[in-house]
N, C-alpha and C positions, 0 to 999 in steps of 0.2 A: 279898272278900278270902279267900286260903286259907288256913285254920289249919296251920300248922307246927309246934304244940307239940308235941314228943317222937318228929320225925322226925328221925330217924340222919343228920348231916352236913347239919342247914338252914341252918348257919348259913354252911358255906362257898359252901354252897348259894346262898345268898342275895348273899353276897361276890361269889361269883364272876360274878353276874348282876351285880353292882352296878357293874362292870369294863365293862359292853359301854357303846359309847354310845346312845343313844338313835336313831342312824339305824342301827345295828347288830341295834339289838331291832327296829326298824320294817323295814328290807330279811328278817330273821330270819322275822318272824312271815308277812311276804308270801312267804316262799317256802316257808314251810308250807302256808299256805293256796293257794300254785299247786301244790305236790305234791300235796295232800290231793285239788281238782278233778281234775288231771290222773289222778290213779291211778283217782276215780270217772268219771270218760269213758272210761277204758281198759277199765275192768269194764263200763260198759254197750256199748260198742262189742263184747264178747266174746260178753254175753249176746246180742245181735242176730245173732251170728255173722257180722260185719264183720271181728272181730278171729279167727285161726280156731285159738281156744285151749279149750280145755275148762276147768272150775273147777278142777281140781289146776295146770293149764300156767298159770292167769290167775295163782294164788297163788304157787305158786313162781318166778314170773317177774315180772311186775309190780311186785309187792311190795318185792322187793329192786335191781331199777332202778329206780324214782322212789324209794325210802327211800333208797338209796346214793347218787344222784345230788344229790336233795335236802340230804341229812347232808353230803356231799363238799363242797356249795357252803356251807350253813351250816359246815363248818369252817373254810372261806378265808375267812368274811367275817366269824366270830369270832374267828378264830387257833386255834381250838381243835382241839386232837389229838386228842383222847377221840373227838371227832366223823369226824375224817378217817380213823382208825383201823378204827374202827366202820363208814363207810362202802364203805370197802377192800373188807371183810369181806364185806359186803351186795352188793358189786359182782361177786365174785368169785363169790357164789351166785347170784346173778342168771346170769354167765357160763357155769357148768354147768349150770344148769339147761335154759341156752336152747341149748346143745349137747345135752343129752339129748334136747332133744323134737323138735327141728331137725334136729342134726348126723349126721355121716353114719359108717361105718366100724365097725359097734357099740361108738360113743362112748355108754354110758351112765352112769345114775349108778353101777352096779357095776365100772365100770373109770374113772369120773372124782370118786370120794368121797376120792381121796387128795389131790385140791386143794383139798377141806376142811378138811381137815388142816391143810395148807402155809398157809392163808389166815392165820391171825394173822401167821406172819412175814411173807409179802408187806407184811401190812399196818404191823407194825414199820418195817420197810427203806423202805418209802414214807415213813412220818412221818420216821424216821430223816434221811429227803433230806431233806425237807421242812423240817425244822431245822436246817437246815447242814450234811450230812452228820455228824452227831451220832448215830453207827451203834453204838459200842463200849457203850454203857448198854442197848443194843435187841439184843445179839449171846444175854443171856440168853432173848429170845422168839424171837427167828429160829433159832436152832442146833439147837434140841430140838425146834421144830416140824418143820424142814426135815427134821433124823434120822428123823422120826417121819413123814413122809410119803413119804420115799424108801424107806423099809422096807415101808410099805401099797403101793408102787408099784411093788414088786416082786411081790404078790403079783394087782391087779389088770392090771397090765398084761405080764406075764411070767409066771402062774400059778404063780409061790413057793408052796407051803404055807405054811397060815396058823402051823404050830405053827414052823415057819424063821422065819416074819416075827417071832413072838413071843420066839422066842431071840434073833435080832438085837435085837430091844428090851431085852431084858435085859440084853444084853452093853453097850447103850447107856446103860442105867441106872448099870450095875455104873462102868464107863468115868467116867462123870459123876461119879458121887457119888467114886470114887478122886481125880478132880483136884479135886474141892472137898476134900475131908479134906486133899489135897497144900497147899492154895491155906490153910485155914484155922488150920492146924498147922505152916507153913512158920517158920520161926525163934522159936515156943513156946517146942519143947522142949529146945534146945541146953545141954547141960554144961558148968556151972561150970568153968571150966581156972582148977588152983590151983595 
């Protein structure tokens, strides 16, 4: 049995396990353990030089397709976002990666880290579907990540200077924070009419 006294959040912790059912936890944990095999055949196939990856291509690529594919499927068959979210994510690194080592066009990671960026929104706007098109509570991760990667996408794939990229950020910040003070302060402070 694992001790959980005085870990932060065990109890939802525990809640929220207590929510799966039992063929939830049993399909759950077999697809851990066919990730967990499938990733160690993938890495002995590398080392054999079958696979024809070197140890930075096996980790940066491997790693995040079997953990993204894996977490993707445990979240459909938890219902769980945090996971699908989180897989997105993983997916998406997987994706540039295997453009970097692969792809053609000098697509590297120097002209494709602004789709690091954009990944949490992708990954929002996916759960977003995923929930009904339930997009308006997820418009605060998508909006700021997407400003925020079209700006780096300026500078790796258009060679913007980085101190342009930097002042478009700030005018992105400045922007933001003006329609929140708008959005927070909107009918506060209105005058007494006596």
């Amino acid at each position: 049995m694992i001790d959980t006294k005085g870990v932060v959040g065990r109890d939802s912790l525990w809640s929220e396990m207590s929510l799966l059912t039992k063929k939830q936890i049993i399909i759950s944990q077999i697809i851990i353990a066919a990730a967990a095999f499938i990733l160690g055949v993938l890495f002995l196939l590398s080392a054999l030089n079958v696979l024809p990856l070197n140890l930075l291509q096996a980790v940066l690529i491997l790693i995040p397709a079997v953990g993204g594919a894996a977490l993707l499927v445990l979240g459909f068959v938890q219902d769980n976002t945090l996971l699908i979210w989180i897989s997105i994510i993983l997916l998406i690194a997987f994706i540039v990666s295997f453009i970097n080592f692969f792809g053609c066009c000098d697509l590297t990671f120097r002209r494709l880290y602004p789709f690091y960026i954009v990944s949490p929104a992708v990954a929002s706007l996916f759960v977003g579907i995923y929930e009904n098109f339930k997009l308006k509570p997820r418009l605060k991760i998508i909006l700021p990540f997407t400003a925020l990667a079209i700006a780096f996408a300026l500078n790796s794939f258009f060679g913007l200077h980085f101190l342009i990229v930097f002042a478009c950020i700030a005018l992105f910040v400045c922007i933001a924070f003006i329609l929140f003070i708008i959005k927070t302060t909107k009918g506060k402070n209105k005058p007494n009419d006596k």
